[in-house]
ROKOLTOR-74353 format. One record per residue (C-alpha): residue number from 1; residue in one letter; x, y, z. Coordinates in Angstrom, 2 decimals. Layout:
<nodes>
[NUM a [X Y Z]];
...
</nodes>
This chain:
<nodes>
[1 x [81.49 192.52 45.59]];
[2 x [79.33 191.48 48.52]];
[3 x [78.86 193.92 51.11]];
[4 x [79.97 193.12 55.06]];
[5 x [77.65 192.46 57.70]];
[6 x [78.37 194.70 60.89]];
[7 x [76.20 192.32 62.72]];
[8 x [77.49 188.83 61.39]];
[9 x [78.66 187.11 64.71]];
[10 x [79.92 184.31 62.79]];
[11 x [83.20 185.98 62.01]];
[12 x [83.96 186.31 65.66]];
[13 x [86.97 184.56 66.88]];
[14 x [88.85 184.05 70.21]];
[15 x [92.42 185.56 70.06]];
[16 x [94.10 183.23 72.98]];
[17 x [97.87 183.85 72.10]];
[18 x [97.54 187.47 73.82]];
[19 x [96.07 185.69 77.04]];
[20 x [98.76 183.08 77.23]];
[21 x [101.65 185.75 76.53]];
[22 x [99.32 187.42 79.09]];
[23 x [99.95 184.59 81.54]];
[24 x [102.39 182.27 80.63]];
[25 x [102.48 180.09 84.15]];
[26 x [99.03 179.20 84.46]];
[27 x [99.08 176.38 82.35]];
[28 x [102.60 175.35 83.35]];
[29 x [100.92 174.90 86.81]];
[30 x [97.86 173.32 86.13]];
[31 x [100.04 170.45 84.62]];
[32 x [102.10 170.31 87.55]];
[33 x [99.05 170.07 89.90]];
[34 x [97.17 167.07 88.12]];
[35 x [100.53 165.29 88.22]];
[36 x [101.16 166.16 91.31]];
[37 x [97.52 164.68 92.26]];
[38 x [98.17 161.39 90.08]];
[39 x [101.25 160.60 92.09]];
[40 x [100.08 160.79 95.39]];
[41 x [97.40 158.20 93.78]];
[42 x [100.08 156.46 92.79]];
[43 x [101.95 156.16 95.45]];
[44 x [98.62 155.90 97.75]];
[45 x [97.91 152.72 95.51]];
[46 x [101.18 150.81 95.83]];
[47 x [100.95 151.55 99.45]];
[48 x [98.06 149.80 99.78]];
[49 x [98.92 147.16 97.52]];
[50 x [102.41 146.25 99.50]];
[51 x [100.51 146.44 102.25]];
[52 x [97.49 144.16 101.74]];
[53 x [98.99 142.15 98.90]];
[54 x [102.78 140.77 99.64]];
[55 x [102.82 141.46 103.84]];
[56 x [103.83 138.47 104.81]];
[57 x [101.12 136.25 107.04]];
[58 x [101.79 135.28 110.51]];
[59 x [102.95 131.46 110.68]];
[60 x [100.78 130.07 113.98]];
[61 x [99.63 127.20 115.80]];
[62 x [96.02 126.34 115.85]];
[63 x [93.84 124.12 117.91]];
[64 x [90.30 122.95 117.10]];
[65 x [87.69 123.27 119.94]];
[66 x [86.24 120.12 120.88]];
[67 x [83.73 118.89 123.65]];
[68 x [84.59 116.28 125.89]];
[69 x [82.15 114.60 128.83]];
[70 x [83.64 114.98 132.72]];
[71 x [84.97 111.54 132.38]];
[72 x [87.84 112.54 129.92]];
[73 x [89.52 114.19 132.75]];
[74 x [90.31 110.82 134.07]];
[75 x [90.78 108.90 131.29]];
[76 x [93.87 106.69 131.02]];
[77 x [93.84 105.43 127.69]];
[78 x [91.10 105.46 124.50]];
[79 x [90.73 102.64 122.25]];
[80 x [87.97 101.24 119.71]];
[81 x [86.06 98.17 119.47]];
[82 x [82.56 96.91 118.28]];
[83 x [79.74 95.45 120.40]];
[84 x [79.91 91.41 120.65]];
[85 x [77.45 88.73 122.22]];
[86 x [79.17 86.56 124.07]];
[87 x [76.47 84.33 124.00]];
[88 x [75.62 83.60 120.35]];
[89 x [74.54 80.49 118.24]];
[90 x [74.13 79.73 114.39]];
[91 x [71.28 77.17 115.10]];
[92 x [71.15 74.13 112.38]];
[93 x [69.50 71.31 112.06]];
[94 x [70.76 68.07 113.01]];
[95 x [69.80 65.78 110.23]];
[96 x [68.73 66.50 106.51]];
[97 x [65.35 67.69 105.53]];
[98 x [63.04 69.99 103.95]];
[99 x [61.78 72.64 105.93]];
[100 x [58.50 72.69 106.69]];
[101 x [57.92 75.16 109.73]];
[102 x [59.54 78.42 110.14]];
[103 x [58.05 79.96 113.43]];
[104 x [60.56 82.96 113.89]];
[105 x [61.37 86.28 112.50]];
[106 x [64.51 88.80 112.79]];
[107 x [64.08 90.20 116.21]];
[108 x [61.79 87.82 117.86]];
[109 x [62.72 87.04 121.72]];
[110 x [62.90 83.07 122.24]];
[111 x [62.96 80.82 125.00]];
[112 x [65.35 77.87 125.62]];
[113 x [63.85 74.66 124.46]];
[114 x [61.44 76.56 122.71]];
[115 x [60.61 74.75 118.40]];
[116 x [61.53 77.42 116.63]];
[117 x [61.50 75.20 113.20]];
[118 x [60.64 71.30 111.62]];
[119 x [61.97 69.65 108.75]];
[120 x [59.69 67.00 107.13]];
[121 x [59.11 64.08 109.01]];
[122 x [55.99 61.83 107.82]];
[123 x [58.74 59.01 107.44]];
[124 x [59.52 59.38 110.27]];
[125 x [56.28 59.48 111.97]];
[126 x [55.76 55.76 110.28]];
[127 x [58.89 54.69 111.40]];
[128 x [58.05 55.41 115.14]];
[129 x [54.92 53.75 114.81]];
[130 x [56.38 50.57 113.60]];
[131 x [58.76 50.57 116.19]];
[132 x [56.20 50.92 119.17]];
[133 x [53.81 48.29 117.30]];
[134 x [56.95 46.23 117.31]];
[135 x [57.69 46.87 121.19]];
[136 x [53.89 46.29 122.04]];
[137 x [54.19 42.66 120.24]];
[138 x [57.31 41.53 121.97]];
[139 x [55.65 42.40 125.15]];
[140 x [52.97 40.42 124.37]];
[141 x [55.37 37.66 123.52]];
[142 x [56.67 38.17 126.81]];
[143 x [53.59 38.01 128.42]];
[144 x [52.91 34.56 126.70]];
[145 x [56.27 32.90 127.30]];
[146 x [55.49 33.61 131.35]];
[147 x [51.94 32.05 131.15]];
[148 x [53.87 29.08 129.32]];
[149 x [56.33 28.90 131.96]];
[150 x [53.54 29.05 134.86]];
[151 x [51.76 26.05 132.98]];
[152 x [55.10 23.90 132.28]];
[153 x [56.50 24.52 135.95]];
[154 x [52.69 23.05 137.55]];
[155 x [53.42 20.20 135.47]];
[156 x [56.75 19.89 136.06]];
[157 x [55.95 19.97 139.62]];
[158 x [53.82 16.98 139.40]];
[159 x [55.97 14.99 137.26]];
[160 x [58.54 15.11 140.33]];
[161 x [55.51 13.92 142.76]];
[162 x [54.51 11.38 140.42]];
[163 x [58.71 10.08 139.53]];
[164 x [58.79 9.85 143.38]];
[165 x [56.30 7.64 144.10]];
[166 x [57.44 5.41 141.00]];
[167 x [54.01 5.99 139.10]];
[168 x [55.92 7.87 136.07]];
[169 x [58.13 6.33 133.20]];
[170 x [61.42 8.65 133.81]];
[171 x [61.57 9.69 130.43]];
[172 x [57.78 11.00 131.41]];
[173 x [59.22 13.07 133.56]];
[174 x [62.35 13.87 132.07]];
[175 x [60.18 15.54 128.67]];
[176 x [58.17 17.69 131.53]];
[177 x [61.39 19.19 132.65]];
[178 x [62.63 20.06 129.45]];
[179 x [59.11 21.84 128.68]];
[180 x [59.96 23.66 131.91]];
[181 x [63.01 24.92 131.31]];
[182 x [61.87 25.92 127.41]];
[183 x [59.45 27.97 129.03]];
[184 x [61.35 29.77 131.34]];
[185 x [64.20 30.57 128.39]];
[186 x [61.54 31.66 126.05]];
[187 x [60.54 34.37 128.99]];
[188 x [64.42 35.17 128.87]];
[189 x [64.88 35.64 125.54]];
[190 x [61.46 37.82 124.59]];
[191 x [62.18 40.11 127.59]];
[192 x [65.18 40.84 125.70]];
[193 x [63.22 41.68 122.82]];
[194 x [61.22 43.98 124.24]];
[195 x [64.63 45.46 125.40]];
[196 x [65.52 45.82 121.77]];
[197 x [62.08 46.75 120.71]];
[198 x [62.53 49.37 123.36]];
[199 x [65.49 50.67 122.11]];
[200 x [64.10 50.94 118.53]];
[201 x [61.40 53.10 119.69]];
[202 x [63.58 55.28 121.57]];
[203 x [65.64 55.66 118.13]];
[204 x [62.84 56.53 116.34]];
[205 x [62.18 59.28 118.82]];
[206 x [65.22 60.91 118.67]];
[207 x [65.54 60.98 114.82]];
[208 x [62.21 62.51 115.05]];
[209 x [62.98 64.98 117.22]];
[210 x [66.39 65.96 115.23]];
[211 x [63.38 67.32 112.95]];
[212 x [62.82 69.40 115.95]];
[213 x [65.36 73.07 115.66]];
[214 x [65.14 74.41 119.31]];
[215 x [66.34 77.34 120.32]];
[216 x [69.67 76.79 122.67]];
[217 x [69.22 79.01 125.45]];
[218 x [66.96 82.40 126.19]];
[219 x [67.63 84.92 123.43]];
[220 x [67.03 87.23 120.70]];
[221 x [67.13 85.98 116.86]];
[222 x [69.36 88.23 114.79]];
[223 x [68.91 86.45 111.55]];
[224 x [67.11 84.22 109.51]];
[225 x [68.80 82.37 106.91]];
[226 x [66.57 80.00 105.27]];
[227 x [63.11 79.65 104.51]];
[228 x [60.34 77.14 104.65]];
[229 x [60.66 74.94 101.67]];
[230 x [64.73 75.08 101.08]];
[231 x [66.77 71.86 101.86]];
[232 x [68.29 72.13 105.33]];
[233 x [71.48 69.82 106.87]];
[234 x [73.82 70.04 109.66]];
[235 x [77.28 71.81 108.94]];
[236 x [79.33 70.48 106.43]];
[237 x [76.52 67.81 105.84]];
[238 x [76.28 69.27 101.86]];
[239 x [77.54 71.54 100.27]];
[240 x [73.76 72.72 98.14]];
[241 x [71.29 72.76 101.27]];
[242 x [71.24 75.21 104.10]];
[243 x [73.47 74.65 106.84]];
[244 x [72.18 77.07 109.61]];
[245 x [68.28 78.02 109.77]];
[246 x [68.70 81.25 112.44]];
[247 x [71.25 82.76 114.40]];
[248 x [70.45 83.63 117.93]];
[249 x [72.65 86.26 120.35]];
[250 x [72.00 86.60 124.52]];
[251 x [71.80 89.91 124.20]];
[252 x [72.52 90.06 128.45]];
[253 x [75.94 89.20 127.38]];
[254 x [76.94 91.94 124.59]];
[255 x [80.52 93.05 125.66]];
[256 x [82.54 95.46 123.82]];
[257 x [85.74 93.91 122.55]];
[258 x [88.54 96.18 121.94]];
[259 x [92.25 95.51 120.46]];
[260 x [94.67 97.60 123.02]];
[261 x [98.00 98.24 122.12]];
[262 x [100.97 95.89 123.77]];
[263 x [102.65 99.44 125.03]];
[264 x [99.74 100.90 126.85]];
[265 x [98.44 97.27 128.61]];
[266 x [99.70 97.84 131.67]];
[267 x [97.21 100.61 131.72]];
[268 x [94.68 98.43 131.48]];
[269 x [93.31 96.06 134.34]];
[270 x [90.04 93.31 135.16]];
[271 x [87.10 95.44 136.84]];
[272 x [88.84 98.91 136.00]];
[273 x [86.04 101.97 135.47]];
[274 x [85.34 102.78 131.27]];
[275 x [82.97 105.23 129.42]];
[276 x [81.65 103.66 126.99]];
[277 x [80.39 106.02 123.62]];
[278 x [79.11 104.33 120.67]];
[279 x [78.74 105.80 117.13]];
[280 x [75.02 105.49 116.74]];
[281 x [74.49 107.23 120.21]];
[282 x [77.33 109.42 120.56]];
[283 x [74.76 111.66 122.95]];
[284 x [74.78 108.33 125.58]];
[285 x [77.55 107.61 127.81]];
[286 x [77.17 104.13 129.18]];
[287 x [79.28 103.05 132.25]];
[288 x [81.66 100.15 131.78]];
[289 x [84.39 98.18 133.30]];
[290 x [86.95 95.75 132.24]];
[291 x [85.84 92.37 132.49]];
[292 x [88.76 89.97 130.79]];
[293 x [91.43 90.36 129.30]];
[294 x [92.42 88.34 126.68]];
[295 x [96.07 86.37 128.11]];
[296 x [97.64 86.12 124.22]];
[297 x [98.60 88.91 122.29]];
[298 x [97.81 89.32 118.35]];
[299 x [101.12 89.42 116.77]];
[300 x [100.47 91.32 113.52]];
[301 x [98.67 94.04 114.99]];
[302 x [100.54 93.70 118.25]];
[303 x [97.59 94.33 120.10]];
[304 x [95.87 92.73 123.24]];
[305 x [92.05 91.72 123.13]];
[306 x [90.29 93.47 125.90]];
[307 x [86.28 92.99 126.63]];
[308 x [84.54 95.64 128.67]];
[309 x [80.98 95.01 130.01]];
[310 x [78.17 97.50 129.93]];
[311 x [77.27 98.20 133.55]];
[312 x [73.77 98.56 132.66]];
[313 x [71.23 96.91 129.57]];
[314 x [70.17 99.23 126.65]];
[315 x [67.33 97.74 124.53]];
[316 x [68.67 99.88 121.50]];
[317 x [72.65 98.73 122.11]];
[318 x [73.06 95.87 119.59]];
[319 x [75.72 93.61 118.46]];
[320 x [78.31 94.48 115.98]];
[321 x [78.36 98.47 116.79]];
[322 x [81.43 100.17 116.69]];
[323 x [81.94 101.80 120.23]];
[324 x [85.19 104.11 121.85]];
[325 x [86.21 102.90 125.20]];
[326 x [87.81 105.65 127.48]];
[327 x [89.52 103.57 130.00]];
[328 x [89.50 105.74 133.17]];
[329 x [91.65 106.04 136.68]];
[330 x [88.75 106.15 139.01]];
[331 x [85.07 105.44 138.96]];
[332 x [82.78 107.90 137.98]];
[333 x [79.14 108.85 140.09]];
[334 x [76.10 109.12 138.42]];
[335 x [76.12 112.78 138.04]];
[336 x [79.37 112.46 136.28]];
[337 x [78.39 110.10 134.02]];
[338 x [75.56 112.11 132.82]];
[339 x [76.62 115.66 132.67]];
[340 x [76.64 117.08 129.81]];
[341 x [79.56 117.30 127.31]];
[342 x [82.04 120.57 127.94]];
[343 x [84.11 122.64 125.44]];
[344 x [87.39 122.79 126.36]];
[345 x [90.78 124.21 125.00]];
[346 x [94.78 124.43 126.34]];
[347 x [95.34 127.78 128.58]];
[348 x [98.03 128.65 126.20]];
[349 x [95.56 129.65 123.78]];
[350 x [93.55 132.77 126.11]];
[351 x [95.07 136.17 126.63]];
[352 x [93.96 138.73 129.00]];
[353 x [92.97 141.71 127.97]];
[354 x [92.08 144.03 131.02]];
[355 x [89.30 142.18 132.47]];
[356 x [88.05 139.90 129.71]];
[357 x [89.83 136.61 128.41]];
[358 x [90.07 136.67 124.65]];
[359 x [91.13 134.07 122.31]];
[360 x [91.62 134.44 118.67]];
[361 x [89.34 132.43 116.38]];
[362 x [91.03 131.87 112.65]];
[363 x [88.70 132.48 109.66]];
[364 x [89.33 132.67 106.17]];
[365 x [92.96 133.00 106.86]];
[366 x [92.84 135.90 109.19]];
[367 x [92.00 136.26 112.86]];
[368 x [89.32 137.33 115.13]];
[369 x [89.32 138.61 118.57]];
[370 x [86.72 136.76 120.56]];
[371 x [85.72 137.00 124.40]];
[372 x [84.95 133.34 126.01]];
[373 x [83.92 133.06 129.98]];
[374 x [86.31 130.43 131.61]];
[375 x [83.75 128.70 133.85]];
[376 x [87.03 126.52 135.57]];
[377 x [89.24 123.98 134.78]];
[378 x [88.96 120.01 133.47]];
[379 x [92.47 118.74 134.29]];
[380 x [94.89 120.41 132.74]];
[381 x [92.33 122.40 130.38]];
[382 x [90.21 125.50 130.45]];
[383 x [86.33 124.86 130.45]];
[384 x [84.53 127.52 128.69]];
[385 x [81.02 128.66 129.34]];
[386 x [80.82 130.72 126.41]];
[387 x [82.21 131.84 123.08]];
[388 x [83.35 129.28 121.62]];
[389 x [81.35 126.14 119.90]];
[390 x [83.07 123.10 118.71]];
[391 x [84.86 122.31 115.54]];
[392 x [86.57 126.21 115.79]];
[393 x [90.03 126.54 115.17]];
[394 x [91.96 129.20 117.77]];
[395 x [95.23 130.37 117.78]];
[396 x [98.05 128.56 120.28]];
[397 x [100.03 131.00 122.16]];
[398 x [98.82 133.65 120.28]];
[399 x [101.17 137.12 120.17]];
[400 x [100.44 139.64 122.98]];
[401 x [99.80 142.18 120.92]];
[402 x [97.69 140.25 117.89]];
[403 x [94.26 141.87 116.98]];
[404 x [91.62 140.78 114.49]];
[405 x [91.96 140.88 110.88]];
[406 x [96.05 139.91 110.67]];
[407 x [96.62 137.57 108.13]];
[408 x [97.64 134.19 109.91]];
[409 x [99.67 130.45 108.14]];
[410 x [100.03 127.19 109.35]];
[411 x [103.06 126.88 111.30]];
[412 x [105.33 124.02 109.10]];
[413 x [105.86 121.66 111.09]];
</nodes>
């Protein structure tokens, strides 16, 4: 029979039955308090989550910040257009040939008058030299039917004499009268060939210079359409050879042309102020004014051509650029035509808020208070200094009592 250990501390045990019937409440309570703590969690969480996830966003207005230049504040009416010479020319050839001299590129400035191309013309070349060897012999003819007419008139002259006197037969005289007046038809009729001869030569001028392509009037050349070598005719002369060898725009005449609607016309009249903005300089402002409009209306857009002139040349303006007209009530000055663009937005969209003026900018479907300086007023618009940049979207007639961070929804419209 094995013999206990006094000091074996393995056979020690915890008796916890006499410590609960010792306290029976303090595990009852402990329960009660980590419930108690995992409700207040609870309800902590779920007032949170009503809170921030189904309170319902504010349904608002919005307004995005642009820039406008001083001008806008007297504009009547906008419209768009593109940049047209009024002065422009397809130049072609007038007869058929093969070109031969090209003496242009894209770009190149060109005076009236001035060759700008040749089409083959050897032929030609002969041709005019036969004709003027043909005008030079009828003049010579000429000049030999009047020395026969000199000679036959003496002799005429002294068959009359000689028929006076009665020391001639009559039929003597008679032959040196006929002579005479051969004489003086041959002069006739080879003065009228040199006439023709004349005319021949001036023919074979003019088809040789229809080899000539001249540029029509001072100007710029804007393309070039056909090369030396290729086939070139006048329009409509052929259907396989090149009908026009450059164009060429007066680039002193570039209008903008711009369709205005029928309703808004009456707006609209000859030598009325414009600012003119086009796409590839949106930076420039030029200064315009209304030089014709068109009297006929376009009946399927129902518009009304209307060409503005530039009030001063740009080298870098060039046909075919899209421009916006602002068509305004008054003339602008110089300083108002180059000051600089200005953000402005509607007065309904600033509160005050004790001394400051605050709108509220949306982002990411909440809002933001933010300060801006109002440096004054552009019509019926607030100019502001500072703040605000363009392309921002603000609140219209924002709340009184809005502040930053409430969630904010397009109004439906």
């Amino acid at each position: 029979m094995a013999e206990s250990n006094p000091h074996d501390l393995s056979r020690l045990r915890i008796d916890r039955s006499r410590e609960a019937e010792a306290n029976p409440s303090g595990s009852k309570r402990n329960t009660a308090v980590f419930w108690g703590i995992a409700g207040l969690a609870a309800v902590a969480a779920l007032f949170f989550f009503f809170r921030n996830g189904f309170s319902s966003a504010v349904e608002i207005q919005t307004y995005n910040v642009v820039t406008v230049s001083p001008a806008q504040q007297n504009a009547v009416l906008t419209a768009s257009g593109y940049v047209v010479a009024q002065r422009q020319a397809a130049v072609a050839s007038k007869g058929t040939g093969r070109l031969v001299y090209l003496g242009v590129e894209e770009g190149d400035q060109v005076k009236e008058g001035q060759i700008i191309a040749q089409l083959e013309h050897s032929d030609l070349d002969a041709g005019l030299a036969e004709a003027k060897a043909s005008l030079n012999q009828a003049l010579a003819n000429v000049e030999e039917a009047k020395a026969e007419r000199v000679e036959a008139g003496a002799n005429y002259g002294r068959y009359q004499k000689l028929l006076a006197d009665q020391l001639v037969a009559r039929s003597a005289f008679d032959a040196a009268e006929a002579r005479f007046r051969r004489a003086e038809a041959s002069v006739g009729a080879n003065e009228a060939a040199v006439q023709v001869a004349r005319t021949r030569v001036r023919a074979a001028e003019v088809a040789l210079e229809y080899t000539n392509i001249r540029a029509p009037f001072d100007g710029t050349v804007l393309t070039k359409n056909a090369d030396v070598g290729e086939i070139v005719a006048p329009f409509g002369a052929s259907t396989t050879a090149r009908a026009a060898v450059v164009s060429i725009a007066d680039m002193s005449s570039l209008e903008v042309e711009a369709d205005v609607s029928e309703s808004n016309i009456q707006r609209i009249k000859p030598g009325q102020s414009c600012e003119i903005v086009l796409d590839a300089y949106q930076d420039t402002r030029y200064p315009g004014l209304v030089g014709k409009i068109v009297p006929t209306a376009d009946r399927a857009k129902a518009t009304v051509l209307t060409k503005i002139k530039f009030a001063e040349r740009d080298q870098r303006v060039l046909p075919e650029m899209s421009a916006k007209v602002t068509f305004l009530s008054q003339p602008l000055d110089a300083a108002e035509m180059s000051g600089a663009k200005k953000i402005v937005i509607p007065p309904s969209a600033v509160l005050t808020r004790g001394e400051r003026k605050v709108v509220f900018v949306v982002r990411d479907g909440s809002v933001a208070e933010t300060p801006v300086e109002i440096a004054g007023t552009m019509g019926s618009q607030f100019e502001v200094s500072s703040g605000l940049s363009e392309g921002q979207q603000i609140v219209l007639n924002p709340p009184a009592d809005m502040k930053s961070g409430v969630k904010v929804k397009p109004a439906v419209k």
